[in-house]
C-alpha positions, 0 to 999 in steps of 0.5 A: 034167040039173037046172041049179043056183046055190048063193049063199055056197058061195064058193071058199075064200080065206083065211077062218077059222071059229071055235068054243067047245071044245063043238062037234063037231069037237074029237072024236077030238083027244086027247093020246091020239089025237094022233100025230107021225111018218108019220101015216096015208093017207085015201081017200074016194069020193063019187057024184053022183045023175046018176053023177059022182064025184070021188076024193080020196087023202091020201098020204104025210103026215107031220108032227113037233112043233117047239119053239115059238120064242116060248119064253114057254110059250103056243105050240104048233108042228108041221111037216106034209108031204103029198099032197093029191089029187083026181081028177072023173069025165069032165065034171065040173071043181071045186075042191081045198082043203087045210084044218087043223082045230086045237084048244087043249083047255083047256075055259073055259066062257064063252070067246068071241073070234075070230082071224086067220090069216097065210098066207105060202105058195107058190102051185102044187101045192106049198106050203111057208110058215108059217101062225101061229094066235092060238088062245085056250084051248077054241077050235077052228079052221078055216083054210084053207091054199092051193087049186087048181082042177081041170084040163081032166083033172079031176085036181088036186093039192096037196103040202105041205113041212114046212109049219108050224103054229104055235099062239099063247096056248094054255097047254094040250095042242093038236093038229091035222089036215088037211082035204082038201076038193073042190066040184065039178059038170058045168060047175062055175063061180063067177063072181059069188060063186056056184058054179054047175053041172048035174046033182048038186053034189058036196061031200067031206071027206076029214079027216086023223089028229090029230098033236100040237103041241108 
């Protein structure tokens, strides 16, 4: 088997990804393809070139538009449950991550910035906390959530309860959706900064169906 090392693909930790209203990722978020209530279940099977794979299932999602306590008019909130799971073939180990893609849909030409996120959470495979976003009008977010490595069985999982979502300086309709993210490969590691491994390194994405926030 092939040995590989990947520079930058760094275990997520907290960063957070930016971008204009134009990109891609605002598809599909819509007032009309935005949901609330009990949200569908995701499956997603991907193979390695030497045989591996890693399964990852989203189970039992649910997720509620809440009031923003900011009650200025440029808030938007939501709380979101749910199952986050994966599970590797023999051998092989990684990483789960649970991620949410958000966007505030106003589109102004021309918006540049950047933001930052507060993560206050639990640690373990459940996790309950807050996560607040200075999300300015016609900018889309991707910010982690918590993580978890695979165990000696390659299984992992990740619940969340009534995890909430809070959106700041967005004056229009804003919407989110959860990533379910796994990394993993034979003899998987990151020491260093690096992520490291044999055979095929394995990458899914698993994304969720968009829920409102109001």
């Amino acid at each position: 088997m092939s040995k590989f090392s990947k520079l930058g693909l760094r275990r997520a930790a907290g960063a957070v990804a930016i971008a204009s209203a134009a990109v891609v990722g605002l598809a599909g978020m819509g007032a009309g393809d935005a949901a609330a209530g009990k949200l569908a279940n995701g499956y997603k099977k991907a193979s390695g070139i030497d045989g591996e794979s890693i399964q990852t299932w989203r189970t039992g999602e649910f997720a509620l538009p809440a009031p923003s306590v900011a009650n200025n008019g440029a808030g938007r909130s939501a709380v979101v449950s749910g199952v986050y799971q994966a599970k590797a073939s023999k051998g092989v180990s990684g990483n789960l991550a649970v991620k949410l893609l958000v966007g505030c849909q106003v589109d102004i030409t021309g918006l540049s910035g950047s933001i930052g996120a507060g993560i206050d959470i639990t640690g373990g495979m459940n996790a309950s906390g807050a996560l607040s976003i200075p999300l300015s009008p016609g900018q889309v977010a991707v910010v982690d959530v918590t993580d978890k490595d695979l165990a000696d069985n390659g299984q992992a999982a990740i619940q969340l309860s009534q995890f909430e979502i809070s959106v700041q300086q967005c004056g229009g309709f804003a919407s989110a959706r959860t990533i379910t993210k796994v990394i993993g490969a034979k003899g998987y590691s990151t020491d260093d900064g690096t992520v490291s491994g044999e055979g095929s390194l394995i990458q899914s994405t698993l994304y969720g169906q968009p829920f409102s926030l109001n």
